[in-house]
N, C-alpha and C positions, 0 to 999 in steps of 0.2 A: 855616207857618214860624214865625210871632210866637206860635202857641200852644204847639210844643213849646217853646222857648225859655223863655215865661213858666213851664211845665209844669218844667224842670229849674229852673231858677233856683226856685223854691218847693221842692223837694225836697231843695235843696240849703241852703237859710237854715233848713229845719226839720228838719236833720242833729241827732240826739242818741245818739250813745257805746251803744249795747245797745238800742235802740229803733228799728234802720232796719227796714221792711218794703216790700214788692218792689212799690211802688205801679205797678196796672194802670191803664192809658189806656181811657175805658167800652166799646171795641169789643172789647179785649181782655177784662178782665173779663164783656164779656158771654158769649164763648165757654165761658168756663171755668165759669158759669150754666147756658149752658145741654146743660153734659156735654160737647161734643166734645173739653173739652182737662181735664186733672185736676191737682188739686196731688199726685199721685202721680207726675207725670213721663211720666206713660204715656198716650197717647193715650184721651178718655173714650169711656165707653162709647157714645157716639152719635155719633165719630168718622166723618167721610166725608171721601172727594174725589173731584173728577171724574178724568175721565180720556178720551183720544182713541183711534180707531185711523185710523192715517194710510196711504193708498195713495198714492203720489205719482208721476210720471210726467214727466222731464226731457227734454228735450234742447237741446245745448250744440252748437255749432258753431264753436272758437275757429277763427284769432283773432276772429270776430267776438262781441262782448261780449255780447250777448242773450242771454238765459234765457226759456226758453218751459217751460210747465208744468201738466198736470194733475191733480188729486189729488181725493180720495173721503174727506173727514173724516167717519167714524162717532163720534159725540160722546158719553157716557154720563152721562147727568145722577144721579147718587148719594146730591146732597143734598134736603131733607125740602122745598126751597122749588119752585116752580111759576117757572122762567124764562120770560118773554117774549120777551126778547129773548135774543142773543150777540153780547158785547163780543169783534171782533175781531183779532190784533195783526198790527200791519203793519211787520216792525223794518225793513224793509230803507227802509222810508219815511224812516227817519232820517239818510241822505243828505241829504233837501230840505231838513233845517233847519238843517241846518251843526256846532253842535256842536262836540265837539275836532276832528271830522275833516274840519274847512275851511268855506271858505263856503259857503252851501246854495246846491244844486244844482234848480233848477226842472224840471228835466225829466228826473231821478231820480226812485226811487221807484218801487213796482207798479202795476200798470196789468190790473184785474181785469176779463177780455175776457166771463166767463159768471160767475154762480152759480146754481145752484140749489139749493135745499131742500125735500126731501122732495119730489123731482124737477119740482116746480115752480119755470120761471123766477122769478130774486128781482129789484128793483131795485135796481144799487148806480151811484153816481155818482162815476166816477174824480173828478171836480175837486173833490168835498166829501172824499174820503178821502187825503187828503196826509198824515194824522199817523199815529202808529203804534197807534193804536185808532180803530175804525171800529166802531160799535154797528148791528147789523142788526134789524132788529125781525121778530118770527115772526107770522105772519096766524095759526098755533094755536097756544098754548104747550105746553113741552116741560114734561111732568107730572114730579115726583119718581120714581124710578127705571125711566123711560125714555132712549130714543136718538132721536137725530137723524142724518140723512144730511145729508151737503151738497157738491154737488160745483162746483166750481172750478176755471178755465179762467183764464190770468193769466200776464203776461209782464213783464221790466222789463229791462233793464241795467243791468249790474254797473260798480260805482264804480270809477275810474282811479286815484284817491287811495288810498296804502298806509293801510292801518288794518284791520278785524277780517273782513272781504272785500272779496271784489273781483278786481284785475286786479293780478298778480303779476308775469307779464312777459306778453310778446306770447302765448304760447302756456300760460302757467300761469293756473288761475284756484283762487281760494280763494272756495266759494258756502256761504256761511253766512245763517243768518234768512231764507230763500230762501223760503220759504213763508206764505202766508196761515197762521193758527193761532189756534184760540180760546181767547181766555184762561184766567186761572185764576180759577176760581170758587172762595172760601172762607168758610172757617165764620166770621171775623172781619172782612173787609171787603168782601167777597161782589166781585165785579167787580174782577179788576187793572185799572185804569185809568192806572197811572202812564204818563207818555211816556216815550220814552227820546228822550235828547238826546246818545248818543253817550258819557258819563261813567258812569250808572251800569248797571250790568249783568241779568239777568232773571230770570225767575219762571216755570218753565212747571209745566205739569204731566207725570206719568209717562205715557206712550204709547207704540203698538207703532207702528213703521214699515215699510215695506216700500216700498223707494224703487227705480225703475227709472231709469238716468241712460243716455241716447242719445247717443255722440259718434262723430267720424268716427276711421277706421282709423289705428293710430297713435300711439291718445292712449290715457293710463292715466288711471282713476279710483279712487280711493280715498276712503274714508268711512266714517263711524259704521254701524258694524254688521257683519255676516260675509258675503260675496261669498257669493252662494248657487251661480251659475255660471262659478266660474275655467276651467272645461276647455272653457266656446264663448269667453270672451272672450281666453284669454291661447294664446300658441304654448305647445306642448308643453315643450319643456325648461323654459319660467318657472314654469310649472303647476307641473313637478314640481320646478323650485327653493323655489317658496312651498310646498308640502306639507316638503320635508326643512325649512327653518328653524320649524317647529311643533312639531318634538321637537330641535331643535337650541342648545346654547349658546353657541357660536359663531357671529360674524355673515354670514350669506348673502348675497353680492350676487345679488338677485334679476335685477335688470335693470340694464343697465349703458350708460355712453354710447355701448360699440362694440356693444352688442343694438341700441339705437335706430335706430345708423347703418345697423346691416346690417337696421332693419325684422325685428328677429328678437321682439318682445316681445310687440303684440298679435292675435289675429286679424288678417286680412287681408282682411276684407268692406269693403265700403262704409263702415258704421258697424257699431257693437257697440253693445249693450245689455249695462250693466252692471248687475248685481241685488243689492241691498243687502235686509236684513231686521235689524232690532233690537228688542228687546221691554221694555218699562220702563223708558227709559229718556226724557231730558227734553229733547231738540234730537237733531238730526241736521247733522252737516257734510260738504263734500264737496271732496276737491282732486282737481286736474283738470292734468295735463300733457304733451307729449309728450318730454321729454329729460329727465327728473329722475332722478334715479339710487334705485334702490330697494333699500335696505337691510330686512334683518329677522332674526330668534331666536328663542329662545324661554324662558322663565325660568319657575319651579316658585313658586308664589304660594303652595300649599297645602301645608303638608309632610306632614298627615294623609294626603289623598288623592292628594299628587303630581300637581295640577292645573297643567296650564302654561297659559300664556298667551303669543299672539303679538306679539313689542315689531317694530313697526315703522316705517321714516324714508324720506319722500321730498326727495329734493333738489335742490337744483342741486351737480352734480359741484367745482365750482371754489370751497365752502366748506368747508372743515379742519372747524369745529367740529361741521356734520351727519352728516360719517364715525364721529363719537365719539359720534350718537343713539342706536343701537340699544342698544352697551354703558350709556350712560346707563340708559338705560329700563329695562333689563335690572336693574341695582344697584337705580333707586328702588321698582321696582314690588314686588322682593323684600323689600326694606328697610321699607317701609312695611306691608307685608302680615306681617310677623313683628314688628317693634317698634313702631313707632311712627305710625298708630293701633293698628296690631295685629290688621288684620281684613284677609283675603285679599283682592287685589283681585279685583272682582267682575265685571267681563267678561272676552269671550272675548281681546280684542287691543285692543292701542294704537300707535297711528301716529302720528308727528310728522313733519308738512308745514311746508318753509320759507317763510316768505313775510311776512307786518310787524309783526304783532301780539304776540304774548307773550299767548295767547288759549287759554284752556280750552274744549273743548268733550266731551262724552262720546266718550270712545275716540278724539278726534282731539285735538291741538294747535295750534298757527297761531305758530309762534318766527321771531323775526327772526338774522338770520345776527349772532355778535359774532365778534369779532377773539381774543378772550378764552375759554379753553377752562373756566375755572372760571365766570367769572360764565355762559357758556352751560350748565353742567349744574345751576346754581342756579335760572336760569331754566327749565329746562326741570324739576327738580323740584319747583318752587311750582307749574307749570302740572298737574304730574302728581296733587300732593296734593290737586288741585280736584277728583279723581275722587270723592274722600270728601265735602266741602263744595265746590259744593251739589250734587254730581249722586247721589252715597249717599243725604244725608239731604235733598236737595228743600227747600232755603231760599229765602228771598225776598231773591235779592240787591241788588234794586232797593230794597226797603226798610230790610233790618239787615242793609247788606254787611259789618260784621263776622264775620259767622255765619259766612262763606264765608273771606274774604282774611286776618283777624284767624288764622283756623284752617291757611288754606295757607300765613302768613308763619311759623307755630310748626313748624310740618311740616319747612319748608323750613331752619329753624335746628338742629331735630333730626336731621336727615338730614345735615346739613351736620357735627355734632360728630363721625361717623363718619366723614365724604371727607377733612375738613382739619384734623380736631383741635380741642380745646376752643378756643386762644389764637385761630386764622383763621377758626375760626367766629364767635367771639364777637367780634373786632374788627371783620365784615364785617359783622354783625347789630346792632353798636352804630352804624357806619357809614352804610348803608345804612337802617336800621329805627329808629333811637333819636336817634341825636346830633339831627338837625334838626328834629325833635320838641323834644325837651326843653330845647334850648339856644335855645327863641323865646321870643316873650312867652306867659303864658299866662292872662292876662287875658279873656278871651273864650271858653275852654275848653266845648265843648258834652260835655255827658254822652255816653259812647258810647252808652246804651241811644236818643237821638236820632236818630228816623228819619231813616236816608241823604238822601231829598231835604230834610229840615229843616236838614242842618249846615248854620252858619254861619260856621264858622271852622276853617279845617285836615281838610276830610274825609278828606285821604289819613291823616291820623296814627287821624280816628276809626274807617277802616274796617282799617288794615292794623298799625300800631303797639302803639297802644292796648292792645286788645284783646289783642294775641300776648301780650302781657307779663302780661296778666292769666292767661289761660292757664299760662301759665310761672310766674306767682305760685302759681297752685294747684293746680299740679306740684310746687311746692316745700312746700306748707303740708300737702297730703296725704301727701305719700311717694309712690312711681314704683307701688307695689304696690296703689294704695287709688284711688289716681287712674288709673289704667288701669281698673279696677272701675265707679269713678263713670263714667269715658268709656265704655263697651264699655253701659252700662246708657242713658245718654243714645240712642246710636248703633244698638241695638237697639230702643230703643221707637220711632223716629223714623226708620228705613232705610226707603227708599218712600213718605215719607210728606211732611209741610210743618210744619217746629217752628219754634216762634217764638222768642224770648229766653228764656221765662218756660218754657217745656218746657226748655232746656236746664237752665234755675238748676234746675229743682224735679228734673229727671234726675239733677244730680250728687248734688243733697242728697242722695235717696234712697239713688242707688248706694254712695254713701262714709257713710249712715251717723251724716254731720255734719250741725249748723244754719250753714248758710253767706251767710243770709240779711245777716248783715254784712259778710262779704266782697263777694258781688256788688251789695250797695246800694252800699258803699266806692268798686268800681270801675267800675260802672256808670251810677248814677244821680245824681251826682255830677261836677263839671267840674275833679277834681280832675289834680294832676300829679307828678312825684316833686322831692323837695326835704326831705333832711331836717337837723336840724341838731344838731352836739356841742352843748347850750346849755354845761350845767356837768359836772363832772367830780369826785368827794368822794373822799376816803380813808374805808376803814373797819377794822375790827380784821380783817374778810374777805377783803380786797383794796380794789375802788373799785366805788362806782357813778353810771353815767351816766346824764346826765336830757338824753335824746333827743327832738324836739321833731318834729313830724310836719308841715312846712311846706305842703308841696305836697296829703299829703293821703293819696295813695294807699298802700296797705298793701302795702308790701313787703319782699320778703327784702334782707340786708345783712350782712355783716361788722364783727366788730370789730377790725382788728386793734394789738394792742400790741406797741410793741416798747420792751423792758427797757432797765434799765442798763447789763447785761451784754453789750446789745447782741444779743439773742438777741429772735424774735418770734414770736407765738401769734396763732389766729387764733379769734374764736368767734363763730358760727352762728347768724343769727336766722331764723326763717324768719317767714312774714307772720302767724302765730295771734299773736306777738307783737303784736299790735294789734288783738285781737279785742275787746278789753274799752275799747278806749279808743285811737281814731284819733289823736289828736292831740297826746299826750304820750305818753313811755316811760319807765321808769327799768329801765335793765339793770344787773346785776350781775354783776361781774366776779374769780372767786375764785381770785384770788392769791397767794402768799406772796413774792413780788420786787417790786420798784420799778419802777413804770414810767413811762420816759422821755418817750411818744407815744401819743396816740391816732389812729385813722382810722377814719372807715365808710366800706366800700368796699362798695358796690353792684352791681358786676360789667356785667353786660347791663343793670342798672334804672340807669342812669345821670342822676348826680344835676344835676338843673340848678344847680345853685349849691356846688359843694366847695371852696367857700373856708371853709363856716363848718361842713366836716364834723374837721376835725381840732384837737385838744386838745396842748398842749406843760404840762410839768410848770415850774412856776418855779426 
């Protein structure tokens, strides 16, 4: 913590005007040494990452809260280094420590009944492993591009407290991080070892799954991946209700609260085996209920090939805003897949399960019920835009939650100029994303390029605010035509893969063409904030010009506007290059032939902490 801090704070006192450069931290810089990352943008040429393939093996018995579970992790070792050991992660441990999600819990947490590797029994000691990495040590080590087997026998119960799993109602469960998992192994800090304490979010890697989840007669399961046998688990008509809403754009009630009653939804055995399979993809989730009302459609993602994809909602019947899921789903998945990022969505279906969280996971959701039908499809489109950050391009949320939350608050404002218009967009995005930011102190300001667990002041602004605006800044500075280019060139070198900050910067350069290396030192490595000011104001034989004064720091776009004598007003356009040559002073020029009465910079979304000293009056 004291060295990133001391690390911006020097970066920031050694700021000079056409001189920034994208100072690498030595773990970083050593990657890009030694080839796996390039200042081309593109992954280097001796680029690796591991990778899993997971069997897993459930069964749930609500309402009793238990999870019991076996699973067959084939591990693929891909980098040049000789592992000894594997670090690995235990989220669901993150119950015991408390965290935002209550006090810790001592008798939470997994409780790992077998391992073995390389089918010999291994030693693990439930009482040493409480935390959510647990380091295994191998009696052979696992050579550069071999595998490992390891199988895993382990149960635990699920948290009672609303938060990102757990126990929904008596008969609902939401099972997320349900699995032992080994971490991610990379080319820059080799061993994820962060903890998680419930605040910041994870890291995995791309893996295939194939998960079997066992519950009694009655109960639906839904989850990450495609049901490989709906016609032994589901009654006929549901079966061939969920086949018609797959080519349908209207919404299907699949299952309903009078199928439940009348036992008309699942098989009728004992139990059912539900068969989940997904392929590259970076978590697996699972919701689990017997009354939830099951909505679904289907929306065309691809207009080349007319690929559709399955929007699906499970709920409880008695909330308004989960009736309006599937249409939701339906709008964003299309919307984002043609405009903005612009790249089809990339699985087969997506499901949104009610229940506390406001929680991404691939192909699943986890939304809390609102009373409010807009802030509900806001929320449920920021969870949507996660599809793209991190589960497209595989970032490390737990270290530069920007990369991810920075990217789904920009998603979430652009999606939004389409539902409610520029003025309800932009007053719920200054609201919500900006004002309580900008209008605090900012004395204390941590760089966003500041690893997530280093903030020390305001992490939600550094991981979700910030950053968007930055985003949004060079949306404005490129044009919509240059910066979809630069984005689509980032998002292609990096789909599948684990980019860091400095792949994104050197992505856009490339893509757009530009040296932008002052803009994101500007707004990166820098504690800067917005605040800019009219200092003075001249007449000239041209019109006037203003000498703009760059307080806060950050380079952004603004308005000038004037209004005449005549009482008439003009508006003129800065976008952030204005400040490429020199952060912290401007002079704009403003070419006129009328008087004018007033000046104003208006900032729009960049909202200025201090506009008391943004406006000019004529004597």
């Amino acid at each position: 913590m004291l060295r990133s801090f001391i690390f911006s704070t020097v970066l920031f006192l050694g700021f000079q005007a056409g001189a920034q450069t994208l100072i690498m931290p030595p773990e970083i810089q050593k990657a890009y040494d030694n080839g796996t990352r390039s200042l081309s943008g593109k992954p280097g040429k001796k680029y690796w990452e591991n990778r899993g393939r997971y069997t897993i093996s459930l069964t749930v018995t609500p309402p009793d809260n238990s999870i019991r579970g076996v699973e067959q992790i084939t591990y693929f070792n891909n980098s040049p280094d000789t592992l000894r050991s594997l670090n690995m992660k235990l989220i669901v441990n993150v119950h015991r420590g408390g965290g935002r999600r209550g006090p810790a819990d001592t008798s939470a947490g997994i409780k790992v009944d077998e391992i073995m590797i390389r089918g010999v029994k291994t030693a693990w000691d439930n009482n040493e492993a409480i935390t959510t990495n647990q380091m295994v040590n191998l009696s052979d080590a696992l050579m550069p591009h071999d595998s490992i087997k390891l199988d895993i026998a382990w149960h635990y119960n699920l948290s009672r407290r609303p938060g990102r799993d757990g126990v929904i109602d008596s008969t609902s469960f939401y099972i997320a991080y349900f699995y032992p998992r080994v971490s991610v192994y990379d080319d820059y800090r080799g061993w994820d070892t962060q903890p998680h304490t419930g605040a910041l979010e994870f890291y995995n890697d791309f893996n295939d799954y194939n998960v079997d989840v066992t519950v009694p007669k009655d109960f639906m399961v839904w989850a990450t991946g495609t049901l490989q046998n709906p016609s032994e688990v589901l009654q006929p008509d549901v079966s061939e209700r969920l086949k018609q809403s797959m080519t349908s754009d209207s919404t299907i009630h699949v299952a309903t609260l009078q199928d439940w009653a009348g036992k008309k939804v699942t098989a009728q055995n004992a139990s059912n085996t539900w068969k989940w399979a997904a392929t590259n993809v970076s978590d697996i989730a699972i919701g689990i209920s017997d009354h939830y009302d099951w909505d679904a459609a289907s929306v065309v993602v691809d207009n080349k090939t007319q690929r559709r994809v399955s929007m699906q909602a499970a709920f409880a019947d008695s909330s308004e805003d989960f009736h309006h899921s599937v249409q939701f789903g339906r709008y964003s998945l299309a919307w984002f897949s043609t405009h903005w990022p612009g790249i089809a969505y990339p699985y087969p279906k997506s499901n949104v399960f009610q229940g506390f969280a406001d929680m991404e996971y691939p192909m699943m959701i986890n939304d809390s019920h609102s009373d409010d039908l807009v802030f509900a499809e806001l929320v449920q489109d920021h969870e949507q835009a996660h599809t793209y950050f991190p589960f497209y391009m595989g970032t490390n949320e737990s270290r530069y939650a920007f990369m991810d939350e920075g990217w789904a608050t920009t998603l979430e404002y652009l999606i939004g100029l389409s539902e409610k218009g520029q003025e309800s967009a932009d007053k719920f995005y200054k609201s919500f994303r900006v004002n309580g930011w900008t209008h605090s102190s900012h004395d204390k300001e941590n760089p966003i390029i500041t690893p997530s667990p280093d903030v020390t002041f305001g992490a939600g602004n550094n991981a979700y605010g910030k950053p968007s605006l930055s985003y949004l800044a060079l949306k404005e500075l490129l044009g919509d035509k240059l910066f979809r280019k630069a984005l689509h060139n980032y998002m292609n070198n990096w789909n599948g893969k684990h980019p860091i900050p400095w792949d994104y910067f050197y992505s856009m350069e490339k893509g757009s063409g530009k040296n932008l290396d002052w803009f994101f030192y500007n707004w990166f490595f820098t504690p800067g904030y917005i605040d800019l000011a009219l200092a003075k104001v001249d007449k000239t034989a041209k019109g006037y010009v203003l000498d703009i004064k760059n307080i806060g720091g950050f380079a952004v776009p603004f308005d000038v506007i004037a209004t005449y004598d005549d009482g008439s007003n003009e508006s003129f356009h800065q976008t952030p290059m204005v400040w490429e040559r020199d952060q912290k002073e401007i002079a704009v020029n403003i070419k006129t032939g009328k008087v004018i009465k007033t000046l104003k910079l208006e900032g729009g979304i960049f909202v200025d902490a201090n506009e008391k000293d943004n406006t000019w009056t004529a004597n």
